[in-house]
C-alpha positions, -999 to 999 in steps of 0.1 A, spaced: 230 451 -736 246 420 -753 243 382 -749 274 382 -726 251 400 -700 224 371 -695 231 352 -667 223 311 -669 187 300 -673 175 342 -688 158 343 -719 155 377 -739 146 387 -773 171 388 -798 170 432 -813 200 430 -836 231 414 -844 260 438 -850 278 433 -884 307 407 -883 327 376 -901 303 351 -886 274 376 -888 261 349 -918 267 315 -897 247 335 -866 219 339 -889 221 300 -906 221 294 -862 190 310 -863 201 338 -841 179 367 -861 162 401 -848 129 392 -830 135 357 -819 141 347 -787 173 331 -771 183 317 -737 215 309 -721 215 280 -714 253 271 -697 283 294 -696 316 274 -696 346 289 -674 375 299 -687 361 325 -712 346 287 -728 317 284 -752 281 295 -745 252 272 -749 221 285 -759 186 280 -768 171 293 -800 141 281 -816 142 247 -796 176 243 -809 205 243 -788 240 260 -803 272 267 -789 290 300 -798 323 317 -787 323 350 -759 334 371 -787 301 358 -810 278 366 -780 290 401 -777 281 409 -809 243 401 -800 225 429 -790 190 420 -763 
C-alpha cells in the first residue's frame, strides 16, 4: 500500500520509502520509515498532495507519493 491510497484527513505510519531521485529530498521532508504522515488535501487534476509529517506540512507530486510505502 502507498501514499496514493490514503484518502483526505487518514494518517498511517510511514514503513519504507522505495529507492528514487528525490528519495534524499523525501528524507530532508522528513518523510522517514516509522514516522507518521497524513494527507492532508489531494488537489485534482493529478495536482500536488499536502501532507502532514511531524507538525510540518509539505507538498509532494503523485509520482513522489507512490513511492511511499504505509
Amino acid at each position: 500500500m502507498t501514499l496514493v491510497d490514503l484518502h483526505k484527513g487518514q494518517s498511517a505510519l510511514i514503513k519504507d520509502v522505495q529507492e528514487s531521485e528525490v528519495l534524499h529530498k523525501l528524507y530532508e521532508f522528513g518523510i522517514l520509515p516509522g514516522h507518521t504522515i497524513e494527507l492532508v488535501e489531494c488537489a485534482p487534476f493529478n495536482g500536488p498532495y499536502y501532507l502532514k509529517v511531524d507538525n510540518n506540512l509539505i507538498a509532494i507530486r503523485k509520482e513522489e507519493a507512490r513511492q511511499i510505502i504505509i
